[in-house]
C-alpha positions, 0 to 999 in steps of 0.5 A: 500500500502506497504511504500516501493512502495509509497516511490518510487512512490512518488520519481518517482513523484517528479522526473518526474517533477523535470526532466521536471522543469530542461531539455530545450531538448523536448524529456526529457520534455516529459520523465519527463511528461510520469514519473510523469503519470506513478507514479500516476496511481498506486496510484489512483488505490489503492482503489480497486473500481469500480470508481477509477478503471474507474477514473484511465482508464480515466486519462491513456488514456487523458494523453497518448494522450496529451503526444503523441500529444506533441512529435508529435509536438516537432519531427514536430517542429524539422523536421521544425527548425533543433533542439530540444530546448523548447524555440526554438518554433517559427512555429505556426502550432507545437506552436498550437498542443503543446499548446492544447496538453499542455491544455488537460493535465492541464484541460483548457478549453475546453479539461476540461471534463475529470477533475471532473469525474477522481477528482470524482473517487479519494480519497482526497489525490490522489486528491490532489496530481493531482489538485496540484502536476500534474499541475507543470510540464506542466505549467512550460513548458506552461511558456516557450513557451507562447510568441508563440500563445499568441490569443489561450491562451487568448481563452484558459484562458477566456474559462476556467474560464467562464466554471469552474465558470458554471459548478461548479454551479448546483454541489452537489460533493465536489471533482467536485466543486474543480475540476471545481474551478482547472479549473478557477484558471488556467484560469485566470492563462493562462489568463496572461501568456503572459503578467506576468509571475510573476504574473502568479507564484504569482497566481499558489502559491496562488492557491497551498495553498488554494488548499492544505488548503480546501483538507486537511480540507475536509479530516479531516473532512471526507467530500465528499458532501454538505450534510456531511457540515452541521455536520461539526460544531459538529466534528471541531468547529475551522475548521468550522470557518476556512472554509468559509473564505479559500472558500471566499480566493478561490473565491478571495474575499476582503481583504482576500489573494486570491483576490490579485492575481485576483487584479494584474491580472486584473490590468495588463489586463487593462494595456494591453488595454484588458478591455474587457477580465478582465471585462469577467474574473471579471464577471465569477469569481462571478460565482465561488463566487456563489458556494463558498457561497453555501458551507459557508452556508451549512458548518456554517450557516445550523443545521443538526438533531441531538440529545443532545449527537451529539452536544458534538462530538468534546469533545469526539474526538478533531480534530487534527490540523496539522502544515501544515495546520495551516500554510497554512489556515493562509496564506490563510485567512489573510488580505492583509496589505502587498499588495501595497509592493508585487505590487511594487515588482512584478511590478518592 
């Protein structure tokens, strides 16, 4: 692709969501959701293949959807109400239609069906960019109108992280796998929302870096299966050691980064007399626990066949490191010895 174009596609990109981040009129929310889609479809059908060609078709179709779904049920609620204004969504018939059509576009549960089969068809970057990037702006405008429907993003939430924590566990793909722990992350996210925002854009942080970290270190590696793992020790010594613990991070184990945003959220749910909700959350978060183990193992603790000069292959072509990702990867794996100080400032 010609810099030119993917200069301008990536500008339309960030101004899409910038134009959804900024407007409190429904119709430009809406243009700015419809920019952001038809910036991506060039990008994710650059790769003349029959998969990403389908992957593309898919993502189109759900978004168009989703999208009109959403100004069907702003011009409902302007119908109803006399005005435009995102916060002014107090009627429960629109509240729901948008909510749904809100999760449909973001992969929550259960509208999630689509997500790992388009995040199948993509390549790592593209991917990145649509379990990240994409996610933004609907999820700002879910931060503006939760207060409204707050049973159907408890359902949504518990949902999502119940299923993205069982369907990633009978999967082979690395692309899949990420796509499923995309739809707990958000899960636990929307599971909040009400409650916190705070703690729901500590988690989306989180979540943003740990996302970012395991793409790249999986496109350096030029990893698409769990098979290709178990030569990746041979190719990138030091990322084979950074790895597992930026999957334990994802899977939010102790002491490691992303157990602190599963940490609070799960303390503001019992504070909330929701024991029973964290409890299920907790429960779930093992099933992701489970795959993130299964990609440990078979990245460090399993020995491809090979020969005497195939051990040796990162001495002949050392891995280069980024800034990004060095930063990034420390930020995802260090301990937690600010943590009490981050609660005291979020609670506050």
């Amino acid at each position: 692709m010609s810099p030119y174009i993917l200069s301008t596609l990536l500008f339309a990109l960030g101004l899409g969501t910038l134009m959804t981040f900024s407007s409190s009129h429904w119709l430009l929310a809406w243009m700015g959701l419809e920019i952001n889609t038809l910036a991506i479809i060039p990008l994710m059908a650059q790769h003349h293949h029959p998969r990403a060609v389908e992957a593309t078709t898919k993502y189109f179709l759900i978004q168009a959807a989703a999208a009109a779904t959403l100004l069907f049920a702003s011009v409902i609620n302007a119908w109803i109400s006399g005005q435009w204004e995102i916060k002014n969504m107090n009627h429960p018939f629109t509240s729901t239609i948008i909510i749904m059509a809100l999760a449909l576009k973001l992969g929550l549960a259960p509208a999630h069906a689509w997500l790992p089969d388009v995040l199948q068809g993509l390549s790592l970057n593209t991917g990145l960019i649509l379990a990240t990037w994409q996610k933004l702006a609907p999820f700002s405008l879910m931060l503006q109108i939760h207060p409204s429907n707050p049973h159907l993003l408890i359902f949504l939430g518990l949902a999502s992280t119940l299923i993205g924590g069982w369907g990633g566990l009978n999967q082979t793909q690395l692309r899949k796998i990420l796509a499923y722990s995309s739809i707990a992350h958000l899960g636990w996210m929307v599971l909040v929302i009400q409650f916190s925002p705070s703690i729901t854009l500590l988690a989306l942080l989180m979540y943003l870096i740990m996302t970012y970290s395991i793409f790249m270190i999986f496109k350096l590696n030029k990893s698409t299966n769990m098979n290709s793992l178990a030569t990746t020790w041979a190719n990138a010594p030091v990322l084979s050691a950074m790895t597992p613990l930026i999957l334990l991070s994802l899977g939010g184990l102790p002491p490691l980064s992303g157990f602190l945003p599963k940490w609070m959220i799960i303390q503001e749910l019992s504070s909330q007399n929701m024991a029973l909700m964290a409890t299920m959350a907790a429960l779930s978060a093992l099933l992701s626990l489970y795959f993130y183990l299964r990609l440990s193992y078979a990245m460090t603790l399993t020995l491809a066949p090979n020969n005497t000069t195939g051990i040796f292959t990162w001495r002949f072509s050392p891995t280069n490191i980024t800034m990004p990702l060095a930063l990034t990867s420390s930020a995802t794996m260090c301990l937690l010895p600010l943590s009490p100080a981050i609660l005291a400032l979020m609670t506050t």
